[in-house]
PARO-998972 format. One record per residue: residue in three letters; y, x, z of N, C-alpha, C in turn. Coordinates in steps of 0.001 Angstrom, whole numbers, padded with zeros to 6 digits, always signed. Each point is the difference from the previous one (the first is absolute). Example, Ala and Ser with C-alpha at 12.3 -4.5 7.8 and 13.67 -1.06 7.14 Angstrom:
ALA-005690+013190+007800+001190-000890+000000+001200+000900+000000;SER+001050-000350-000720+001190+000820+000060+001090-000770+000730;
This chain:
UNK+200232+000432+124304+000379+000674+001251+000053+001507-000231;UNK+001031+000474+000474-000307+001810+000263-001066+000767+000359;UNK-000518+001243-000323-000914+000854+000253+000679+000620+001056;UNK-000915+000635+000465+000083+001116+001676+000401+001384-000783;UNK-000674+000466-001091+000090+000540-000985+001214+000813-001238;UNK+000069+000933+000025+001051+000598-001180+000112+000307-000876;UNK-002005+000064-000511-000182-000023-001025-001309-000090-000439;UNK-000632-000768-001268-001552+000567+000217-000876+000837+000135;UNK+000379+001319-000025-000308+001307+000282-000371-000059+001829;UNK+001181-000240+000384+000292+000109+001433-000942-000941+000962;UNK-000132-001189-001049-000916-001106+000918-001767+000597-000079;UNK-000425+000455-001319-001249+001093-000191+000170+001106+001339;UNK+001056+000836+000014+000015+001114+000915-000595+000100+001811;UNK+000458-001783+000504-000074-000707+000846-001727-000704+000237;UNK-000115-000311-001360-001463-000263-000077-000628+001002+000618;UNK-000030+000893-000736-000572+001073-000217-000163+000661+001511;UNK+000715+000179+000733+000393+000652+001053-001206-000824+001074;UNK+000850-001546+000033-000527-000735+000884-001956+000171+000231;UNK+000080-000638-001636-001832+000168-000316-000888+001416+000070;UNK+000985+001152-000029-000422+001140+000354-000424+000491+001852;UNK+001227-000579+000513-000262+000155+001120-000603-000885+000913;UNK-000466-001563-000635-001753-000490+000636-000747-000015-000375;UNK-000247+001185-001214-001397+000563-000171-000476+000863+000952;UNK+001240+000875-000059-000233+000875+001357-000198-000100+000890;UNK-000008-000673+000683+000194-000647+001752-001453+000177+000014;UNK+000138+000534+001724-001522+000346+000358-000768-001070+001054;UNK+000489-000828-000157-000933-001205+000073-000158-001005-000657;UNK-000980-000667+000093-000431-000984-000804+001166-001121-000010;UNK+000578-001123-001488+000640-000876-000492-000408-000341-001066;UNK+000344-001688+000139-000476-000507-001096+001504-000363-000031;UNK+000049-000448-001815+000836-000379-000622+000319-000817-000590;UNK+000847-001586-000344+000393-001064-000206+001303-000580-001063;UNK-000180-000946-000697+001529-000389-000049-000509-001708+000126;UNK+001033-000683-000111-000026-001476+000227+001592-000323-000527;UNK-000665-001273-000499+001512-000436-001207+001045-001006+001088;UNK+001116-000008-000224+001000-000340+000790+000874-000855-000742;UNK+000982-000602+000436+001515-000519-000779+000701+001114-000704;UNK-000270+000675+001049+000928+001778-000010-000356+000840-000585;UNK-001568-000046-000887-000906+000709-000609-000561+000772+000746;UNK-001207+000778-000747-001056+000868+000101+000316+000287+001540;UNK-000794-000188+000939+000016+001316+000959-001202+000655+000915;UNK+000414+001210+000351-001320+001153+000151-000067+000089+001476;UNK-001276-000325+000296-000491+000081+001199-001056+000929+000499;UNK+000325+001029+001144-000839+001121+000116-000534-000338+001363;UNK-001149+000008+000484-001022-000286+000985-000743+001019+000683;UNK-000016-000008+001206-000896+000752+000515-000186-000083+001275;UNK-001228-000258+000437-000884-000023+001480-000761-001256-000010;UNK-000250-000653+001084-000656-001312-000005+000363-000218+001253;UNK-000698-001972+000045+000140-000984+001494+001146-000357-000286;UNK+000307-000302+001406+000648-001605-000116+001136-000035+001504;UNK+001433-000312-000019+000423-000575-001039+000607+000963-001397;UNK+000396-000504-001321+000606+000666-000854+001236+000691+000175;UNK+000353+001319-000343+001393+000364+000855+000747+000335-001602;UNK+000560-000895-000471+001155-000081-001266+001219+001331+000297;UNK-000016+001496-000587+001129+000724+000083+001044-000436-001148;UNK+001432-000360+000031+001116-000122-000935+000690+001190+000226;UNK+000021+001077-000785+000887+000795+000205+001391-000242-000500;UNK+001014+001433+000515+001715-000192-000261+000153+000282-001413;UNK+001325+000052+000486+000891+000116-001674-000993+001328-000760;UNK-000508+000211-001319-000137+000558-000753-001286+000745+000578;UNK-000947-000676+001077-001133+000798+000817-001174-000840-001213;UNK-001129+000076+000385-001508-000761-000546-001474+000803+000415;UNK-000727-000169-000666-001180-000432+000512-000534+001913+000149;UNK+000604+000557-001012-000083+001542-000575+000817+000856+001547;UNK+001150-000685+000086+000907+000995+000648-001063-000294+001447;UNK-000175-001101+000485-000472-000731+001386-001564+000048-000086;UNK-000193+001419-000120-001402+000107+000393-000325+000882+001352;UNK+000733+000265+000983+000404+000649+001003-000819-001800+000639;UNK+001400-000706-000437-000366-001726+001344-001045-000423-000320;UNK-000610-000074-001894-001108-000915-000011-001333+001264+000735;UNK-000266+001038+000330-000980+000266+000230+000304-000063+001573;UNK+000847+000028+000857-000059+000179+000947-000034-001416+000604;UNK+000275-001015-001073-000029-001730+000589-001366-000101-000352;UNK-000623+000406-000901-000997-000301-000531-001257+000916+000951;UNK-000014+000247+001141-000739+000460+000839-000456-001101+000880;UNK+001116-000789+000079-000552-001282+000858+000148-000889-000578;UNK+000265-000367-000844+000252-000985-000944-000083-000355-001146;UNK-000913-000513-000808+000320-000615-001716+001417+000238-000131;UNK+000797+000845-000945+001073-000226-000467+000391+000320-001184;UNK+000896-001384-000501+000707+000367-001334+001436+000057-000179;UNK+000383+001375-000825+001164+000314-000396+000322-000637-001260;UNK+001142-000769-000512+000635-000808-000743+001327+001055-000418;UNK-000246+000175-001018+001174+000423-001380+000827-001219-000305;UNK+000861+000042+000626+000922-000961-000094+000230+000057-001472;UNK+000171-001291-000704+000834-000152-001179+001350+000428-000161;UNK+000667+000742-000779+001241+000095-000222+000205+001439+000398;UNK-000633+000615+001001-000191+001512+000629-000711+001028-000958;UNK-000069+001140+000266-000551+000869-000309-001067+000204+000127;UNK-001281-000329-000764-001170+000217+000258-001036-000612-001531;UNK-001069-000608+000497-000698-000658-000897+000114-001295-000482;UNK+000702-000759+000342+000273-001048+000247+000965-000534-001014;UNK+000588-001340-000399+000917-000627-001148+001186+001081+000133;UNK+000544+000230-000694+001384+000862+000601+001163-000953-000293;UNK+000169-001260-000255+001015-000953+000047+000425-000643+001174;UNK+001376-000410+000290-000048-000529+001260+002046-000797-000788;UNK-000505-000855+001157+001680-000945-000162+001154+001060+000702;UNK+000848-000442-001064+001481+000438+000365+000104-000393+001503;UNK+000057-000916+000603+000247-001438+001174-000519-000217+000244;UNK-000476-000625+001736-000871-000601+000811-000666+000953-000061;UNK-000381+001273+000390-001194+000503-000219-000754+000010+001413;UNK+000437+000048+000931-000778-000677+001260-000907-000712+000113;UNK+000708-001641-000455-000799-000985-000451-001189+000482-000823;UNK+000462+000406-000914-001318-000489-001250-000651+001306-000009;UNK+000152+000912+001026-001182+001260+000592-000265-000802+000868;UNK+000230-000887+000949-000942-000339+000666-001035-001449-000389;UNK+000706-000847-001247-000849-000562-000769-001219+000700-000862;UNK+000432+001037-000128-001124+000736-000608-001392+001013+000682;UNK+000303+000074+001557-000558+000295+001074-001040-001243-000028;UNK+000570-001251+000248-000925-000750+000152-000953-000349-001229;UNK+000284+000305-001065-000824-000780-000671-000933+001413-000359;UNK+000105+000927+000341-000520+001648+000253-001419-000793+000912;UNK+000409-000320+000883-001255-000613+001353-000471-000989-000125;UNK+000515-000687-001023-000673-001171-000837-001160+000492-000819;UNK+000495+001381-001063-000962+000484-000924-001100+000487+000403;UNK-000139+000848+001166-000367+000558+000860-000953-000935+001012;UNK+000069-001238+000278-000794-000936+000717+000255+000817+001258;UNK+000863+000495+000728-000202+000565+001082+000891-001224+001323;UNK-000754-000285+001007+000461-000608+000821+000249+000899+001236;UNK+000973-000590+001387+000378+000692+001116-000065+001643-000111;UNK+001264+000001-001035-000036+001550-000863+000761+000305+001676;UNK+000207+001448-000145+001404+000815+001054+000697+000716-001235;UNK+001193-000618+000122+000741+000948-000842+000843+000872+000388;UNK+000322+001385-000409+000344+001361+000633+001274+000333-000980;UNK+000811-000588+000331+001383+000423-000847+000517+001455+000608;UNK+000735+000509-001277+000439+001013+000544+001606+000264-001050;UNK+001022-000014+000388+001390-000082-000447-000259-000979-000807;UNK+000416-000110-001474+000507-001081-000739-001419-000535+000154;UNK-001254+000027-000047-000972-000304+000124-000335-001213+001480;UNK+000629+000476+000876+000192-001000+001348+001131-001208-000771;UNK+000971+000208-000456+000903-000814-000550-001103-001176-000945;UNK-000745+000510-001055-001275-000658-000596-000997-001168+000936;UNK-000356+000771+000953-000984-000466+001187+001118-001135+000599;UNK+000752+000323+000487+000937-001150+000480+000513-001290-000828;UNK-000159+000696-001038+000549-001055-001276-001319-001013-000115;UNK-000971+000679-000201-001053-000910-000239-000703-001152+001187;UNK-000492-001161-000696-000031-000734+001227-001273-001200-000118;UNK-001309+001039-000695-001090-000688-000398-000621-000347+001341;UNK-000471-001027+000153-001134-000404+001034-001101+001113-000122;UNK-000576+001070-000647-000332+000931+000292-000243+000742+001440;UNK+001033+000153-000222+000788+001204+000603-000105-000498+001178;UNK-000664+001147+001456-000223-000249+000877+001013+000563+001242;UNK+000653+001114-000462+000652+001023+000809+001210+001169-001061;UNK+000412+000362+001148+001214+000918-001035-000345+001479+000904;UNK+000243+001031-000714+000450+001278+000615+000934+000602-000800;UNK+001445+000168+000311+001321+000258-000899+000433+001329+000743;UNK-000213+001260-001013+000174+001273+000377+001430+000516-000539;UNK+000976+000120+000642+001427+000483-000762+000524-001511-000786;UNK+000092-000927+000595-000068-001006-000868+001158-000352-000820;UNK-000018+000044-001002+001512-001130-000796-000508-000837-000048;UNK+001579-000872+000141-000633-001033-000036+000820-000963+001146;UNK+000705+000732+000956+000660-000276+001247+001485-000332-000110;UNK+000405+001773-000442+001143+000358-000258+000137+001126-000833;UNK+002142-000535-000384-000400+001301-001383-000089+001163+000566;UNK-000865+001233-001154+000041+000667+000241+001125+001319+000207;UNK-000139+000924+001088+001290+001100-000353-000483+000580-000739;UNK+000885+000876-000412+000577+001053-000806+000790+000808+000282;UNK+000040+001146+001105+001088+000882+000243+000020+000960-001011;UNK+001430+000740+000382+000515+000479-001504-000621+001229-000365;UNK-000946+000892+000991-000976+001181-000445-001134-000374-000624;UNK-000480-001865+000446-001407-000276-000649+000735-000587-001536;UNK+001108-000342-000409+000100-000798-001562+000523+001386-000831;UNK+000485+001238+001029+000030+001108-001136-001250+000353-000611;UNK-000773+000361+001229-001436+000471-000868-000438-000945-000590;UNK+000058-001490+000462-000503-000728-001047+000701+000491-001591;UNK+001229-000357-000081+000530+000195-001316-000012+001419-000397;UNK-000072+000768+000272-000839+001456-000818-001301-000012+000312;UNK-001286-000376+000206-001172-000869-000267+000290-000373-001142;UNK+000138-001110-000284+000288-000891-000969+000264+000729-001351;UNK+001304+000285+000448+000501+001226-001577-000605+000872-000655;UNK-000726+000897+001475-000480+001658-000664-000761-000388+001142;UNK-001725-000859-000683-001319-000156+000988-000512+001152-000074;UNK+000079+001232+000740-001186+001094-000186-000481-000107+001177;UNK-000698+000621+000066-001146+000376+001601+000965+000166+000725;UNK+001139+001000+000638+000791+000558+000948+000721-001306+000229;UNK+000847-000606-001095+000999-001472+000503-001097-000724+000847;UNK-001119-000324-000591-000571-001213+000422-000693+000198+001360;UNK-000158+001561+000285-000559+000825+001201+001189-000682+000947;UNK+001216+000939+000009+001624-000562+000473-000135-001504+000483;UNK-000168-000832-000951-000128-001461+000143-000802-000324+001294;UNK-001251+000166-000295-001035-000063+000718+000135+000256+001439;UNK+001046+001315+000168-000038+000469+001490+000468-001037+000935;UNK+001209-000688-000902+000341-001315+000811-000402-001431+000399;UNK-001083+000085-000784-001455-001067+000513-000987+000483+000725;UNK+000171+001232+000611-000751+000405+001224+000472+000528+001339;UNK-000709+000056+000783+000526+000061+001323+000894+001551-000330;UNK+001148+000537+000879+000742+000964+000025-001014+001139-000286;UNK+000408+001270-000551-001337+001441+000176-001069-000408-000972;UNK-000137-000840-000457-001654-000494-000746+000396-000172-001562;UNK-001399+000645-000201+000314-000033-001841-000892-001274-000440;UNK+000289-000944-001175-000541-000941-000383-001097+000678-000596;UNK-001141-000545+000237-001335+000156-000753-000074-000011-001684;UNK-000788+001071-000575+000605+000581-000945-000579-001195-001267;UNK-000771-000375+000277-000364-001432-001071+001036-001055-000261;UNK+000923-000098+001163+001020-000973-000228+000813+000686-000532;UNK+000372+001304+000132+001151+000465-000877-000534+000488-001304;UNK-001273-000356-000261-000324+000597-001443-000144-001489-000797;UNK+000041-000947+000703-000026-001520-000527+001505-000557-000283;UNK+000597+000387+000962+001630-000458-000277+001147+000829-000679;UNK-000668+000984-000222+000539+001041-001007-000182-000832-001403;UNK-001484-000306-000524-000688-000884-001306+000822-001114+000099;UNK+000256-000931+001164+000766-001214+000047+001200-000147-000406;UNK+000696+001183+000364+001545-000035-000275+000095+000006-001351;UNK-001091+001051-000552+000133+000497-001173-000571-001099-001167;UNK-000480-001155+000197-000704-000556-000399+000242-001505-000246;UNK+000714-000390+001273+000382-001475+000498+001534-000448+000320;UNK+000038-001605-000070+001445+000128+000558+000302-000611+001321;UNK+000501+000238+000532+000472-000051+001656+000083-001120+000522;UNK-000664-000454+000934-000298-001194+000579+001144-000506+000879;UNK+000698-000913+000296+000871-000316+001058-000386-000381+001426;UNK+000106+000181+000917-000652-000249+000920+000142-001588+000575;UNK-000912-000757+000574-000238-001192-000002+000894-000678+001134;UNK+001035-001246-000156+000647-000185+001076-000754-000622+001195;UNK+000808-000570+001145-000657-000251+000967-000861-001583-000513;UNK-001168-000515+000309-000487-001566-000025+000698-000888+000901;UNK-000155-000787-000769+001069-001659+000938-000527+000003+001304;UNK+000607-000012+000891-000138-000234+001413-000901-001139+000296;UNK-000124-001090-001033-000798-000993+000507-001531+000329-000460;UNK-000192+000877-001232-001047+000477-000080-001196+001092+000812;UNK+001188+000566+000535-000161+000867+001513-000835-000034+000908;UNK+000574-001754+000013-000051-000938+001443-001362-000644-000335;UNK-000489-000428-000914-001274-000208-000684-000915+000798+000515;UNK+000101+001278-000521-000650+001280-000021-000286+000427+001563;UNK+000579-000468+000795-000403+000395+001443-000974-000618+000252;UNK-000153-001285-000440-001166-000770+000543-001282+000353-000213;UNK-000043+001327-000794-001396+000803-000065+000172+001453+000925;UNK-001042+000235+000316-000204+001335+000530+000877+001035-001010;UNK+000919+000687+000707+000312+001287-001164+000485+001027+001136;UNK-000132+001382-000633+000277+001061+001052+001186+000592-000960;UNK+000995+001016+000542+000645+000595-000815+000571+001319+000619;UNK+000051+000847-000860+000274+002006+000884+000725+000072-001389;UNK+000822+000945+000425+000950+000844-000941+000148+001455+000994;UNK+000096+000984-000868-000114+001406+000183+001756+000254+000828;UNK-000708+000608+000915+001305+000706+001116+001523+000356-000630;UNK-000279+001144-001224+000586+000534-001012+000240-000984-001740;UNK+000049-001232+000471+000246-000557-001338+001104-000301-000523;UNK+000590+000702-000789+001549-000276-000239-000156-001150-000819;UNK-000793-000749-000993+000443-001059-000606-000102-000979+001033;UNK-000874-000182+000744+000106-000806+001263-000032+000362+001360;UNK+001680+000226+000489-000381+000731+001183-000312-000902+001347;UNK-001219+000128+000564-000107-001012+001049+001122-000407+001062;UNK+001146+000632-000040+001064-000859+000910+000874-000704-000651;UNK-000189-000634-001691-000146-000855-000744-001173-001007-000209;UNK-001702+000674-000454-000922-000673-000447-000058-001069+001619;UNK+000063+000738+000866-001054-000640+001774+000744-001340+000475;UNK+001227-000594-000226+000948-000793-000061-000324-001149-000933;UNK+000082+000765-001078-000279-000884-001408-001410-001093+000219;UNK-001176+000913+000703-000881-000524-000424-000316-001104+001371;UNK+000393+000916+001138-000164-001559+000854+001036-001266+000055;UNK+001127+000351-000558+000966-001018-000734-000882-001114-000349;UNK-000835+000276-001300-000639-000772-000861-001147-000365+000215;UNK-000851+000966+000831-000984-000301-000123-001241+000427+001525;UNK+001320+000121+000530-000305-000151+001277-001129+001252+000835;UNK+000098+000861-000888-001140+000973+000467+000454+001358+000067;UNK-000411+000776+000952-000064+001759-000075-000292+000662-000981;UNK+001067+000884-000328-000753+001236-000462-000260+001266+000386;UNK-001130+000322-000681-000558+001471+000720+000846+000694-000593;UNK+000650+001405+000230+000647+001022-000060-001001+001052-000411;UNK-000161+000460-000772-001808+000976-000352+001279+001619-000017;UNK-000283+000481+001624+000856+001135-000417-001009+001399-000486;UNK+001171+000466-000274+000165+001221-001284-000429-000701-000979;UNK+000414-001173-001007-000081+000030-001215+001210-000670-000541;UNK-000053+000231-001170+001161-000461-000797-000135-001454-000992;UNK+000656-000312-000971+000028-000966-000690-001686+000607-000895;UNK-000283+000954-000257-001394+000244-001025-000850+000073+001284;UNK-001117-001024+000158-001504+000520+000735-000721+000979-000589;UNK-000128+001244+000946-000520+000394-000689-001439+000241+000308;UNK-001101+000769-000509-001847-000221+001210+000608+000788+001331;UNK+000961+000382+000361-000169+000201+001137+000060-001100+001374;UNK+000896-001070-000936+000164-001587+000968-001031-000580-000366;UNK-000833-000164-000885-001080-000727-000329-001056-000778+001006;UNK-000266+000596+000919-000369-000326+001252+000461-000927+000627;UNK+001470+000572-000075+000693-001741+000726+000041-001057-000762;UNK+000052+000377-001666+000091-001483-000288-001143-000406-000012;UNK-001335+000785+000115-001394-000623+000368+000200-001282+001058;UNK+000278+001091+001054+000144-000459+001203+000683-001611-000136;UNK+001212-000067-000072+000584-000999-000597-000746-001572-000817;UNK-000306+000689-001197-001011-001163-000413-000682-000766+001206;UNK-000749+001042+000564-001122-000680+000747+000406-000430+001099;UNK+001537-000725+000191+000457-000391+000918+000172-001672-000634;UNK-000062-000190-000983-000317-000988-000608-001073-000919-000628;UNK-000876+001664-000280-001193-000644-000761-001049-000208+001559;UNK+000280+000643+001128-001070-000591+000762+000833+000142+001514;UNK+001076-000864+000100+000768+000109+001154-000891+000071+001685;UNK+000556+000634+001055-000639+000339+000976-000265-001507+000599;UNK+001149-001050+000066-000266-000864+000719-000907-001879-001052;UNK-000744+000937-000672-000750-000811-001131-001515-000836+000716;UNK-000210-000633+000370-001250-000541+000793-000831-000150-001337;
């Protein structure tokens, strides 16, 4: 199978970065891997109680970049962040040409298999909700799908695939700054850790495709559990007078609108997706 990777230099550089920046983190985590189909993968932890709240982050995010969600989930909650296989992080860096839906979300489950964790909540967030949806372990107690793929494809208007493609070409700080502005709400600068991470990524990795929509009948499955779902006011890859359609189409439910934010959460929404979780993990009308 292919590497995420461009070179072995580049996959060290990524190490390096990732494992640098959860040493740093100023709260307490413990640290994990557990063997898979999909190989090696790294699991970062932090808080305690019950129930378990499983974070999957998006395209090219992990456990390093998402320490903003795990400490702020991890206030009320045991939670673990999962380095997806095939992504950028600590984790196998191989992944299939094809099906990759499927067999990320075969590899989710047998993640919560390794893990012995039962009536997990899992907290998808872009390709990461696409993961959570895919997967379909008896585990799994609840969904919370933030920006979700996974629905429908994503856009691409023609100011967000320029900066993408000079990103890409010539990754310095300023392109990937540029980039960035358009994953946040209008006026707002992306937080400077993500643009010092996706600067290394570009420079480092190769470009993920974004995940198509899941079979409608799998959807229809997926309702029969508790799941909540918000996408940001300002999200051009999913703009809610696309995503809000899509999702009660399939799956029969609302979404929250989390205004002023964009396709990137950033700690300033953090709150809501608190909020959020705990609309699942301990619903109001729960006897």
């Amino acid at each position: 199978m292919p590497t995420v990777y461009k070179s072995p230099p580049g996959h060290r550089a990524v190490r390096r970065w990732c494992s640098d920046a959860l040493a740093q983190a100023d709260f307490p985590l413990t640290t994990t891997t557990v063997d898979t189909s999909a190989g090696r993968v790294a699991l970062t932890t932090a808080g305690t109680g019950k129930p378990r709240v499983i974070l999957v982050p998006g395209t090219g995010f992990n456990a390093a970049v998402a320490l903003p969600w795990l400490r702020a989930l991890s206030d009320r909650w045991a939670t673990t962040v999962v380095d997806l296989p095939g992504q950028p992080g600590l984790s196998d860096p191989r992944r299939p040409r094809r099906n990759r839906p499927a067999w990320y979300g075969r590899a989710l489950d047998e993640i919560l298999t390794a893990m012995d964790a039962d009536d997990v909540v899992l907290v998808g967030n872009s390709l990461g909700a696409a993961v959570a949806l895919a997967a379909g372990s008896p585990r799994i107690a609840a969904r919370a799908l933030i920006s979700p793929a996974g629905f429908i494809r994503l856009s691409v208007d023609p100011e967000l695939a320029l900066a993408s493609a000079v990103w890409l070409v010539r990754p310095t700080t300023e392109h990937t700054r540029r980039m960035l502005r358009l994953f946040v709400a209008p006026g707002e600068d992306p937080p400077s850790a993500e643009v010092d991470w996706m600067t290394l990524m570009a420079s480092c990795c190769r470009t993920t495709l974004a995940p198509p929509p899941l079979p409608a009948e799998l959807l229809a499955r997926r309702a029969e559990q508790p799941c909540v779902v918000a996408v940001g006011e300002h999200d051009r890859f999913l703009p809610p007078r696309r995503l809000v359609p899509a999702v009660r189409r399939t799956m029969h439910a609302d979404v929250r609108v989390i205004a002023g934010a964009g396709h990137l959460t950033t700690p300033a929404h953090l709150d809501e997706v608190v909020a959020l979780v705990a609309e699942v993990v301990d619903p109001p009308d729960r006897d």
